[in-house]
C-alpha positions as CSV (number, residue, x, y, z in Angstrom):
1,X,8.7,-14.5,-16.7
2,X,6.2,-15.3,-13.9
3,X,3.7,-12.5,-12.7
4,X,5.4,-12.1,-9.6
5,X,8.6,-11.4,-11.3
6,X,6.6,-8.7,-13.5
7,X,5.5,-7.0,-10.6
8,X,8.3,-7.0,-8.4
9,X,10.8,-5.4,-11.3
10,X,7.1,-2.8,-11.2
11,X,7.0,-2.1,-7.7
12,X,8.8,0.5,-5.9
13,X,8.7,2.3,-2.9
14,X,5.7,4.8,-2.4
15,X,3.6,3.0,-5.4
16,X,-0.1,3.4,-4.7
17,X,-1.2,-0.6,-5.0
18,X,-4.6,-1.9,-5.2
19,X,-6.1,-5.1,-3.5
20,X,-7.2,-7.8,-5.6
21,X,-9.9,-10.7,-5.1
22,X,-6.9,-13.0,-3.9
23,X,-6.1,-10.7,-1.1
24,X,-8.2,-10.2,2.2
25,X,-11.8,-10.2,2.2
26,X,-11.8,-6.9,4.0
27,X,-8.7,-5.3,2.2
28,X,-10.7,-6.0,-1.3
29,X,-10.3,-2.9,-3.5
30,X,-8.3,-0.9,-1.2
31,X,-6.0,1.0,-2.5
32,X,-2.3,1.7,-0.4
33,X,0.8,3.0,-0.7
34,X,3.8,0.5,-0.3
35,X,6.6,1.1,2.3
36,X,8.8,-2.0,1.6
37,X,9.3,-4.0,-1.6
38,X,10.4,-7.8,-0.3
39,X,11.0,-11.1,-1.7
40,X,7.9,-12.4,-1.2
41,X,5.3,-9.2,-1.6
42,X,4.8,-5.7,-0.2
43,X,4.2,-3.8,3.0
44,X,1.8,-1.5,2.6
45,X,-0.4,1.0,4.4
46,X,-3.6,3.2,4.6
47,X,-4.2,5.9,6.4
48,X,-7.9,5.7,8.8
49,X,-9.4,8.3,9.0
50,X,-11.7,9.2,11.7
51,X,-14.7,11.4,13.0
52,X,-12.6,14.3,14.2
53,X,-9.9,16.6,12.7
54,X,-7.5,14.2,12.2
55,X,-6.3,10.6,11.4
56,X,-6.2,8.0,13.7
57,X,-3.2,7.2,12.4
58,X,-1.9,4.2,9.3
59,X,-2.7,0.9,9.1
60,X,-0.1,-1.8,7.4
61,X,-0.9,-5.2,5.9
62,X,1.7,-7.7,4.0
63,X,0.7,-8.2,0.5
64,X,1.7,-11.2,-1.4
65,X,2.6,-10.7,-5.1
66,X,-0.7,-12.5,-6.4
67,X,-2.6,-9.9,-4.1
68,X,-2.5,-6.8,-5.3
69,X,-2.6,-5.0,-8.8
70,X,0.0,-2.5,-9.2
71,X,-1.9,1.0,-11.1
72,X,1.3,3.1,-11.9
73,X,1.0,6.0,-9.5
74,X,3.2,7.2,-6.8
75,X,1.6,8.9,-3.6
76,X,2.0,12.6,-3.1
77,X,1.8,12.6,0.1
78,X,4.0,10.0,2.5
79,X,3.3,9.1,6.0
80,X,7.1,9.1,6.9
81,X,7.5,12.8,5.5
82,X,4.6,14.5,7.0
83,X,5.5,16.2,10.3
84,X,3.6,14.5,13.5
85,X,2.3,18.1,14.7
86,X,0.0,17.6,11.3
87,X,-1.3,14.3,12.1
């Protein structure tokens, strides 16, 4: 079985992921929660924070399987659950 056939039967919605040497230079180590499992990766975001109370909000980046390490963990806390008046 190739690796991206491991991950993909790994990977599920909400999984916290973790950027590897193959991904973007400026995504290295990163760690985000995926929002879409596709054919060829995973969308996944990260929430910025910023200098005031709250957080300016998520950013998403396309992962291809050879880009990320899965580490077994779901997120507690989801962007689409969390009420915009919190935010």
């Amino acid at each position: 079985m190739a690796e991206s056939e491991a991950k993909r039967k790994q990977v599920e919605e909400n999984d916290l992921v973790q950027v590897n040497e193959d991904g973007p230079a400026n995504w290295f180590r990163c760690i985000l929660v995926v929002d879409e499992v596709r054919s060829w990766g995973v969308q996944a975001y990260a929430i910025v924070p910023n200098s005031r109370d709250r957080p300016s909000g998520d950013a998403y980046m396309r992962l291809a399987w050879r880009e990320f390490e899965t580490l077994g963990v779901k997120s507690k806390f989801i962007a689409a659950e969390i009420p915009q008046t919190t935010l």
